[in-house]
N, C-alpha and C positions, 0 to 999 in steps of 0.2 A: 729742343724740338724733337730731334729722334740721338736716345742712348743705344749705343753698341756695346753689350753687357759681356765678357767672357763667353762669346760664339765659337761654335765648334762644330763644323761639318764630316763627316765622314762617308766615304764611299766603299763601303765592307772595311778592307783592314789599311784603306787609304787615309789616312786625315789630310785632307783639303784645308778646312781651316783650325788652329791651331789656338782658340784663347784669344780672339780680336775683343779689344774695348777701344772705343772711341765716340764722341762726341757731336755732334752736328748742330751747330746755332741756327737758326734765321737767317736768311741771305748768305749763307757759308757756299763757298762754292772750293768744294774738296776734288782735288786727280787723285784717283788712285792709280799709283805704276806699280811694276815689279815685272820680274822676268816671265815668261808667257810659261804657265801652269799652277802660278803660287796662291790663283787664289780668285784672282781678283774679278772676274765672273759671276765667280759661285756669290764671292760677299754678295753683291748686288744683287745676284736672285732670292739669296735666302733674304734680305730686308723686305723685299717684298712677296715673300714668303711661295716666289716660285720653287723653290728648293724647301724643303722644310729642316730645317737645323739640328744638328744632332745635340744639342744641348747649348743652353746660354738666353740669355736673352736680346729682343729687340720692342727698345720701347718707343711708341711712338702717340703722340696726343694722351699721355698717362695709360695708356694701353699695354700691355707686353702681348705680342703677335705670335711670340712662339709657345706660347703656356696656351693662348686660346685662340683656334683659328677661326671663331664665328664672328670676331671683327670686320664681317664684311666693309662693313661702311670708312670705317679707317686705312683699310689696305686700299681702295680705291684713291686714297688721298696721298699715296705714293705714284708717282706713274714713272712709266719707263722705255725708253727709245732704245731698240735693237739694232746688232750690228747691220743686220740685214735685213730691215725695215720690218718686213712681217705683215705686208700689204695683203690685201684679199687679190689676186689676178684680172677675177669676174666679176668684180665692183668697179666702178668709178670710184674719183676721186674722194666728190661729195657720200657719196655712200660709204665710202672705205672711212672717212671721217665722224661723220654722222652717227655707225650704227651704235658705238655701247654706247655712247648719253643717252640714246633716246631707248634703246633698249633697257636700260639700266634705270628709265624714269630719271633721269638725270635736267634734261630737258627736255619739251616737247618737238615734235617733227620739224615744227615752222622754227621755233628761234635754235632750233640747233643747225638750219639750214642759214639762217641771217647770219650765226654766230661763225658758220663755215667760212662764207662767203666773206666776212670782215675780215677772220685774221688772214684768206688764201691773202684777199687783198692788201693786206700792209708788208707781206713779203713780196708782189708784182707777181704772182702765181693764180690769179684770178680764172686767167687763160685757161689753164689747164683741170676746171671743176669736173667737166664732164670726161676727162682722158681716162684711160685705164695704168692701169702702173709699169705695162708694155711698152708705153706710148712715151715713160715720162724716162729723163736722165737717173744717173744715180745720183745726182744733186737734189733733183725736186722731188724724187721720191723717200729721200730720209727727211726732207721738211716738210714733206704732207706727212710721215711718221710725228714727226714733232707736232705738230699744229692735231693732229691725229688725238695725241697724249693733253693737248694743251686743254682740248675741249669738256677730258674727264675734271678739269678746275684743279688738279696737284695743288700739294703744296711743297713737293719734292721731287725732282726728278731725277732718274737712274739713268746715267748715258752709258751705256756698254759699247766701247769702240764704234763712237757713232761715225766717224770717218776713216775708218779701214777700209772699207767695200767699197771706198771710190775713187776715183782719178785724181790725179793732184791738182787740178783746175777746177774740181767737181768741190774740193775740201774748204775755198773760201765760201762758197756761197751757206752751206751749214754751220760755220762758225762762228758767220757776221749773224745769222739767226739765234743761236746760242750766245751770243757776247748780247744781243738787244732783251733774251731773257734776265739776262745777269744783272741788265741796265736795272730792270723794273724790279728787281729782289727777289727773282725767283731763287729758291736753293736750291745747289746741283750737286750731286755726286759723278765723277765725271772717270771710268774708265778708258786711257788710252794710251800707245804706243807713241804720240805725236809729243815727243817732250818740250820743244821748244811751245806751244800751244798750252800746256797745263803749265807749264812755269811762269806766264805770263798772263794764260784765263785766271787760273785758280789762286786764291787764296794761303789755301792750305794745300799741303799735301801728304799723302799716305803711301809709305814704301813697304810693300808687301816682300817676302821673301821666305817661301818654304811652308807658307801657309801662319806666318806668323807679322805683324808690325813691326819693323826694325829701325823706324826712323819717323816718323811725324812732326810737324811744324811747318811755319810760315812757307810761302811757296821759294823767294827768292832765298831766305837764309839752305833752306833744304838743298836747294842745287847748288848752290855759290859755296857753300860751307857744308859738306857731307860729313858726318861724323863717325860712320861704320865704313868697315873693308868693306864690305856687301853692298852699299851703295856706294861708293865711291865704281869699284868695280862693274857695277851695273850703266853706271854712269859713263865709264869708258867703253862700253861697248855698243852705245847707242849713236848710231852714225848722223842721223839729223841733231843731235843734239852740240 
């Protein structure tokens, strides 16, 4: 589904990423961890080609995104949920929802408003169509982000610490949301901090360190059985874990 080719970020004489190759199936739902700088961010922007990559490829629907960026239509089929939602302020909900499909010709005004209104409704967020993003928790406002991303139709999504930025009573209400994507086969690539959470969502996992892969596989062999100093280390120094 999407190849991670020998990717290589730089920022002048920084290298960020380092030579990443990895894989992504169908319904794969991958953590990426590592210690906060090594990387694991920028990976995610550069797939969806926020960042543009300093060399390497990234292939996705038989496409490579870094050789040619007028795939418009294929990078839309990536979506991605920010740490810090990235809501409009002076929008509503439905608006803040709504605009790129319909801007994008994705769908029309009307069924992109139906389509709002069904999924607010399967999370019990119905209530809050017309609020502004002032109005709302930092719970409901990274699930109107999700539902936000759901409406461009992905076939991938990028979670970048999607619950950092909120209270730890705020953290079940977005992950029972993200566990009911998982249900339906959505594939994830899932950056975060929350290890007990990625060892038990995800699948697989990917252990970033220095801007390089030092560890990849299964999610429980990964934690249970660490095979480098560097994650083993990493590991001990994570206090929810």
């Amino acid at each position: 589904m999407l190849e991670v080719r020998n990717l290589r970020k730089s920022f002048g004489n920084k290298k960020v990423l380092n030579g990443i190759d990895f894989v992504v199936n169908k319904g794969d739902i991958i953590g990426i961890i590592g210690p906060s700088g090594c990387g694991k961010s920028t990976l995610l922007r550069c797939i969806n080609m926020l960042e543009k990559p300093t060399s390497g490829e990234i292939v996705f629907a038989g496409n490579n995104l870094v050789d040619d960026e007028s795939h418009t239509e294929t990078r839309r089929r990536i979506g991605m949920v920010f740490q810090q939602f990235n809501l409009f302020n002076h929008m509503t909900v439905l608006d803040n929802i709504i605009l790129s499909p319909v801007l994008l010709g994705i769908l029309k005004k009307e069924e992109a408003i139906n389509q709002a209104k069904k999924l607010l409704k399967e999370i019990d967020l119905e209530e809050i169509i017309n609020s502004y993003p002032h109005q709302l928790s930092g719970g409901q406002k990274q699930r109107v982000a999700i539902i936000r991303t759901l409406m461009m139709k992905p076939e991938i999504i990028l979670f970048d610490e999607p619950t950092s930025a909120l209270d730890p009573e705020m953290i079940g209400e977005v992950t029972n949301l993200m566990r009911k994507l998982a249900n339906e086969g959505m594939t994830m690539l899932v950056v975060s901090h929350e290890m007990n959470f990625i060892k038990n969502f995800c699948n697989r996992v990917i252990f970033l360190s220095e801007g390089k892969i030092r560890e990849q596989g299964p999610s429980k062999e990964l934690f249970n059985n660490p095979k480098t100093d560097k994650l083993k280390s990493f590991l001990s120094k994570i206090n929810n874990y």
